[in-house]
C-alpha positions in Angstrom: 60.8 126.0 137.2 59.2 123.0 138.3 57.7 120.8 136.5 54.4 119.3 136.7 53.6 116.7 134.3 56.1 114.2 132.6 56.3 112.4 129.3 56.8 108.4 129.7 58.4 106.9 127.0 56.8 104.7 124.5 59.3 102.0 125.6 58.2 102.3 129.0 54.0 102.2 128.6 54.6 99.1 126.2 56.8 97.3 128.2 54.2 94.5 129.7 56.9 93.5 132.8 56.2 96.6 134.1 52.5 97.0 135.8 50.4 100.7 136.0 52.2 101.8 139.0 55.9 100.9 138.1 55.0 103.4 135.4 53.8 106.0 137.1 56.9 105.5 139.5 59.3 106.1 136.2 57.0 109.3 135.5 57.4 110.6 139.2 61.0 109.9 138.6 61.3 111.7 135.7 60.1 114.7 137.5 61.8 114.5 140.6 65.6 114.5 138.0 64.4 117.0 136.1 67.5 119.2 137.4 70.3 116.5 138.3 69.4 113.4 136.0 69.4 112.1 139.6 66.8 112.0 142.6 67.2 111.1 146.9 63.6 110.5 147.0 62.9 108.0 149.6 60.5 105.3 149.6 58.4 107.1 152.5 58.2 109.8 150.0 57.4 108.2 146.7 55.1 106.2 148.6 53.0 109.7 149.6 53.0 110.6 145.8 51.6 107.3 144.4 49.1 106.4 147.5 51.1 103.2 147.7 53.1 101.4 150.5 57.0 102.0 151.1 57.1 98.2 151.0 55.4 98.7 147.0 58.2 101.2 146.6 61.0 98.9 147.4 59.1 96.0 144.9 58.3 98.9 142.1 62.0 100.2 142.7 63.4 96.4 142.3 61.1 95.7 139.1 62.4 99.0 137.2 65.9 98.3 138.0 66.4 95.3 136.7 64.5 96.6 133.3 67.4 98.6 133.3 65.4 101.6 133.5 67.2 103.3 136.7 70.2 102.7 138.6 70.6 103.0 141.8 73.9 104.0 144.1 74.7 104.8 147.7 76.8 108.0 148.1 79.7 107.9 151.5 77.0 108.7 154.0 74.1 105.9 153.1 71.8 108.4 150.5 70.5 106.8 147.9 70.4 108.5 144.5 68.0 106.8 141.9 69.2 107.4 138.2 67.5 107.5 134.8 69.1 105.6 132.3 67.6 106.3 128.8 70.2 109.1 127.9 66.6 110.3 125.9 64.9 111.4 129.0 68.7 112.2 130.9 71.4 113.2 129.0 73.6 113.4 132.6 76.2 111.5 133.3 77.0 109.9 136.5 
């Protein structure tokens, strides 16, 4: 089933490094693992669904990475896979 709405943790909406959009990024996120833990969303794409430049993207991307709130990793053939990290919103693995 997919899933249209997303809970952001309380960790996430209090944490004042991260502006209004970097947290609706981590909610889009949330949705778009809902099945793997994982997402290949690229930033033309996430970009459509926030009504915000691929070049805000890349910054937002940047921002919630180094809150240690994804990970990010390049599989053999150059896709990037975005990871959650709280093992509260993904218990997966990777």
């Amino acid at each position: 089933m997919l899933e249209t709405y997303c809970k952001i943790p309380r960790k996430v909406l209090n944490n004042h490094k991260l502006c209004s959009n970097a947290k609706l990024l981590y909610g889009d996120l949330i949705l778009l693992c809902h099945n793997n833990g994982y997402c290949y969303a690229t930033n033309k794409f996430l970009a459509h669904n926030l009504k915000v430049s691929s070049r805000t993207i890349s910054r937002l991307l940047k921002i919630l990475k180094e809150e240690k709130l994804i990970e990010i990793k390049y599989d053999s053939s150059g896709v990037r896979n975005i990871y959650m990290l709280d093992k509260n919103v993904y218990p997966y693995r990777h």
